[in-house]
N, C-alpha and C positions, 0 to 999 in steps of 0.2 A: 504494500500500500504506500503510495504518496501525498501527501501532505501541500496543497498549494495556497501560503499564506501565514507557514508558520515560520515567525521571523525574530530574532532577538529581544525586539519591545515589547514582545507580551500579545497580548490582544487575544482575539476566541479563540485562535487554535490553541493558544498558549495553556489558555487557563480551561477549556474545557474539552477541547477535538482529543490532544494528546493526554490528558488524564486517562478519558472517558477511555480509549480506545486501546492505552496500554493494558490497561486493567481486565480485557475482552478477550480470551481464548480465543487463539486461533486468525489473531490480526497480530503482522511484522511491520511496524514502521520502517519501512526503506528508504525512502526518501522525502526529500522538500526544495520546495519552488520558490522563493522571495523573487523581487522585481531585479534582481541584479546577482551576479555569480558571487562578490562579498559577502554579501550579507548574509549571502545562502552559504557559503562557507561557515562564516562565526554559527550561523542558529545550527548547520550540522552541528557544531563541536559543542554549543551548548548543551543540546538534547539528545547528544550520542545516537545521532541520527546519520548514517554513510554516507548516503547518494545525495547530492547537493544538486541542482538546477537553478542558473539563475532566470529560467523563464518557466512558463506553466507547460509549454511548449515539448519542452526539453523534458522535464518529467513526465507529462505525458506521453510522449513516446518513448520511452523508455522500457525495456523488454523486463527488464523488473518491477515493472510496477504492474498492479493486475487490479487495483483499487485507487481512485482519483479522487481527495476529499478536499473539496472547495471551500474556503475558510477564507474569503476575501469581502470587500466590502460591496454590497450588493449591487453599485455601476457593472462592475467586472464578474459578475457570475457567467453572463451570459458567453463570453468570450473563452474563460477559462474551461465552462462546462463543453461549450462545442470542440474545443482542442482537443478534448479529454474522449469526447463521444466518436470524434473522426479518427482519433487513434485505437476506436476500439474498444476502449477501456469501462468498467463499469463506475457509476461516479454517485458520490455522495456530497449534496448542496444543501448546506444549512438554509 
């Protein structure tokens, strides 16, 4: 599973997408998508999360990811979700 929008400062993935989902049998946080490949580096190493993307893009196609979970501010769902859909992938949008 990937993560598009869990980023350093906090915010809903922070405090609820990644609790919730650690905590779930049978879901691997693999990766996360920030607006930029920095950032997405630091929130990797914060959250001992591997695969870093600095686009939604980029996560989304990604052959390990098999779970897209949208955690962005609701302008941008629609863009991220269709990334996510034309790569395939199954997606979960707050």
């Amino acid at each position: 599973m990937g993560i598009i929008g869990l980023s350093v400062s906090g915010g809903w993935a922070a405090a609820s997408h990644l609790p919730a989902l650690r905590a779930l049998d049978g879901f691997d946080i693999r990766a996360l998508s920030t607006s930029n490949p920095d950032s997405a580096r630091r929130a990797g190493e914060q959250y001992g999360v591997p695969l870093v993307f600095g686009s939604a893009k980029e996560l989304a196609e990604s052959p390990d990811v098999d779970l897209v979970v949208v955690s962005v501010k609701a302008p941008d769902h629609y863009a991220n979700v269709t990334a996510a859909l034309n790569a395939g992938k199954m997606v979960l949008s707050e």
